[in-house]
N, C-alpha and C positions, 0 to 999 in steps of 0.2 A: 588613321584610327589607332590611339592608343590601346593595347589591353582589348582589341577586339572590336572597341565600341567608337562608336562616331567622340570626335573634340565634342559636338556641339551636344553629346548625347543629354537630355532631359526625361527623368522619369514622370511617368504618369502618378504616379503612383510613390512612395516610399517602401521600396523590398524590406530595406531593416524594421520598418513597423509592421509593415503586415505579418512578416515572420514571426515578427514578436508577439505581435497579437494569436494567429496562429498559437506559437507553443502558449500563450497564456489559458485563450481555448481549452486545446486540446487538454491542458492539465486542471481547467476547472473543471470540464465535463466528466476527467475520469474521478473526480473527487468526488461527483453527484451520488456517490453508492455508500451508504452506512460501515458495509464491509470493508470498500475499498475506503476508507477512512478508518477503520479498526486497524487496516494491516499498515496501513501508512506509520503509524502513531506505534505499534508493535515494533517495527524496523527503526523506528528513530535511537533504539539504545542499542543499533546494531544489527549485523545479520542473522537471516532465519532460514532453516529448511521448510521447505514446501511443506513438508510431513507436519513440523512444528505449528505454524500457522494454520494447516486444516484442522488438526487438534483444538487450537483455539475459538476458531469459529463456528465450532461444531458442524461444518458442511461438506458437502461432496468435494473429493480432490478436483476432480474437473473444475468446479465451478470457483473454486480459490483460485486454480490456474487463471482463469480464465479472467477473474480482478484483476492477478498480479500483472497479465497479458497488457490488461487494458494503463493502468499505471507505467509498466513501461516504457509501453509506446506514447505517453504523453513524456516521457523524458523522464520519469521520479524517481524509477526504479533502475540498479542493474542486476542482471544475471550473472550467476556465475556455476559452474558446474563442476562436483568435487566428486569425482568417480560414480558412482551410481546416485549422489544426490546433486538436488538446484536448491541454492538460496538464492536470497535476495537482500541485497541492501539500499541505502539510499544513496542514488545518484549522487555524483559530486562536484557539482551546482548550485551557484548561488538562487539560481529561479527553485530545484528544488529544497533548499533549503529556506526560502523563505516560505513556501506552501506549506512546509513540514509545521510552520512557527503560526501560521493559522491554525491548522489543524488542532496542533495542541493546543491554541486558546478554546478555539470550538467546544473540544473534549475535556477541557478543565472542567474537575468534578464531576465527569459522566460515570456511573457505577461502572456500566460494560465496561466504561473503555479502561478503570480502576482494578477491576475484577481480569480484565486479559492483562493487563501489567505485572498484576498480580502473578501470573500464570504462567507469563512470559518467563519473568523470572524464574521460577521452577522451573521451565521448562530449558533453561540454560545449564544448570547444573546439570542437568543429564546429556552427556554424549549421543548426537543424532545419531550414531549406529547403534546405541544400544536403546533409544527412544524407539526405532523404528523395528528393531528386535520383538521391541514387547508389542507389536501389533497399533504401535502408536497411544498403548496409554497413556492416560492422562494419571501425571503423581499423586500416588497417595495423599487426603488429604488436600486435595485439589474443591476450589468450591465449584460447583455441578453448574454446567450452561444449563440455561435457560430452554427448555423445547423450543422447537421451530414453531410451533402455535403461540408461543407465549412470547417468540423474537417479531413477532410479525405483529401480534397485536402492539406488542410497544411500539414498533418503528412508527405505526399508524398514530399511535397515541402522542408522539412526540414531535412537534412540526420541526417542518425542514429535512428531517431525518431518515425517511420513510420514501 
């Protein structure tokens, strides 16, 4: 036995494609979320603090974590931890890098996704310690998210997206 395994070993199976298949899965499934599509598309011009990204989305810190959680764990994202804060950027990966290049076809021309770019940006120029200072607001001058009523009826309104 080379290497552990029988000379004559024959797989049932192909381990390199199911794998693949696997991570393919697991990274369409966490794509399935509107959000976790906004934050994909936020991160593609770079890292963000948690703080930054809940801002954007206008939602509960939990519940961004808890996208970013699931993007991770399909491989797109990594973490990284700078004293009392977590960003996140994109994986450095050619599988996530090619999801990244769907995504943003997907989101060519969506206003959200337009309007969080927008925002993003602003939201770069300011120092995450001093973002998080101000109780996380959002910069002057800033165009107003959408209520949670009026994000939920678009997702509805909008196939695929919802």
């Amino acid at each position: 036995m080379a290497g552990g395994w029988p000379a004559n070993y024959i797989s049932v199976c192909d381990e390199m494609t199911e794998s693949r298949l696997s991570a393919a899965t697991a990274a369409a499934k966490a794509l399935g979320h509107p959000a976790r599509l906004r934050l994909l598309a936020m991160l593609s011009r770079g890292p963000l603090c948690v703080c930054q990204m809940t801002a954007v989305l206008g939602t509960a810190p939990s519940t961004v974590s808890e996208h970013l959680r699931e993007l991770r764990r399909a491989g797109l994202l990594v973490e990284e931890k700078n004293g009392k804060f977590v960003s996140y950027r994109l994986a450095p990966s050619r599988d996530a890098a090619g999801w990244l290049q769907v995504v943003r076809a997907g989101l060519a021309g969506d206003p959200v996704a337009a309007a969080d770019a927008e925002l993003v940006t602003r939201l770069r120029r300011i120092p995450v310690e001093e973002f998080a200072a101000s109780g996380n607001r959002l910069p002057a001058g800033s165009a107003s998210r959408p209520r949670r009523t009026e994000r939920r009826a678009r997702d509805r309104a909008e196939p695929g997206m919802g």
